[in-house]
C-alpha positions, 0 to 999 in steps of 0.5 A, spaced: 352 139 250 349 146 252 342 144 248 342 137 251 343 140 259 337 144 257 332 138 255 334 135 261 332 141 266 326 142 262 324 135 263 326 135 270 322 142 271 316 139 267 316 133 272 317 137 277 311 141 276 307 133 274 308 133 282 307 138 284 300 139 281 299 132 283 302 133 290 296 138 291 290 136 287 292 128 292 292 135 298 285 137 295 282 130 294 285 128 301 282 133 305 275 130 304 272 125 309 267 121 305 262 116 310 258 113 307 252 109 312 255 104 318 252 098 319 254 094 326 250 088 329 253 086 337 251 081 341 251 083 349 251 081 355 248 086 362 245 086 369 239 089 370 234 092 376 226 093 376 224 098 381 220 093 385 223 087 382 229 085 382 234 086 389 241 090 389 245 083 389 240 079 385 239 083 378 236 080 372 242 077 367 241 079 360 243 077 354 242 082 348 243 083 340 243 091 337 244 092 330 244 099 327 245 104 322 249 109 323 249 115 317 254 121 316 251 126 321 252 120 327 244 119 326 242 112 328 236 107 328 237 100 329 233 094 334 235 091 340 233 084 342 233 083 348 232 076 354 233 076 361 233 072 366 231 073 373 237 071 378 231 072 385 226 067 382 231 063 377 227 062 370 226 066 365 223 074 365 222 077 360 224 078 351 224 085 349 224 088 342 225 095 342 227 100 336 233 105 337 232 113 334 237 118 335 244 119 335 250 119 343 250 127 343 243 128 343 240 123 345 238 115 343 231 114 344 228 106 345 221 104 344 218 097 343 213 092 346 216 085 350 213 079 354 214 077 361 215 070 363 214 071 370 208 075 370 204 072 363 203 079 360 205 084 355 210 089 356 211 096 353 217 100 354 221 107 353 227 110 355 234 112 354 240 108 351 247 110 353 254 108 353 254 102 357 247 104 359 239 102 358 235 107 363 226 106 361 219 106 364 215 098 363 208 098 363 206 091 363 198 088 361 196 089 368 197 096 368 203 096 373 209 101 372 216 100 373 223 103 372 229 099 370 238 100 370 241 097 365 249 096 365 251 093 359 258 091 356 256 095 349 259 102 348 253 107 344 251 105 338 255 108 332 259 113 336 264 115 330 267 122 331 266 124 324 270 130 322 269 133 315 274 137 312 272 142 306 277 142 301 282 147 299 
């Protein structure tokens, strides 16, 4: 009786340690955060105000596609196409395509080229994108200048609050 307890508590002990060792190696591999690259494609829709252009009451409609690529250190790029619609002169305005590079905490930058409906010309833009946000310069074909606000349902793109945690 005495051997066969002593078998049982060995194999129990032998268990325990199995669990124990598995408890923590699972403790080890779970403190990772692997990440790997995030793909996010959006549809949009916003009000936009060009210096000169639009009225407070009567901005441009906007309707706009943004894909992006956000990697581990919360670096994106990605495009945004965009087309807008006046509200003062009720016809189209503009397309625009831009290129996104940055990430939410420093900075998301956007550069690109479009076409203005209303004035027959190419446009060339920068800015700064943001949640909820769009804020950049325009020159069109005739050298004419502009600032633009845009208020859009998008939050900034890729925004992931990535924590890595080091093993033990």
């Amino acid at each position: 009786m005495f051997i066969g307890m002593t078998r049982k508590i060995s194999s129990m002990t032998a268990i325990g340690a199995l669990l124990f060792m598995g408890s923590q190696a699972a403790m080890a591999i779970g403190n990772f955060a692997i990440y790997s690259e995030h793909d996010e494609t959006n549809a949009y829709i916003g009000v936009q105000w060009f210096t000169g252009e639009t009225s407070f009451t009567k901005p441009n409609i906007v309707l706009g596609v943004r894909t992006t690529v956000t990697d581990i250190s919360n670096n994106v790029t990605g495009f945004d196409l965009s087309y807008s619609y006046s509200l003062e002169k009720s016809k189209s305005d503009a397309v625009r395509a831009g290129y996104l590079d940055g990430n939410c905490g420093n900075g998301l930058g956007t550069v690109g080229l479009g076409y203005s409906f209303t004035k027959d010309t190419l446009l060339g833009f920068g800015g700064v994108v943001g949640s909820y946000a769009k804020i950049f310069g325009e020159v069109d074909g005739h050298k004419d200048l502009s600032a633009d606000l845009e208020l859009n349902v998008l939050p900034c793109a890729g925004d992931r609050d990535v924590h890595l945690v080091e093993p033990v």
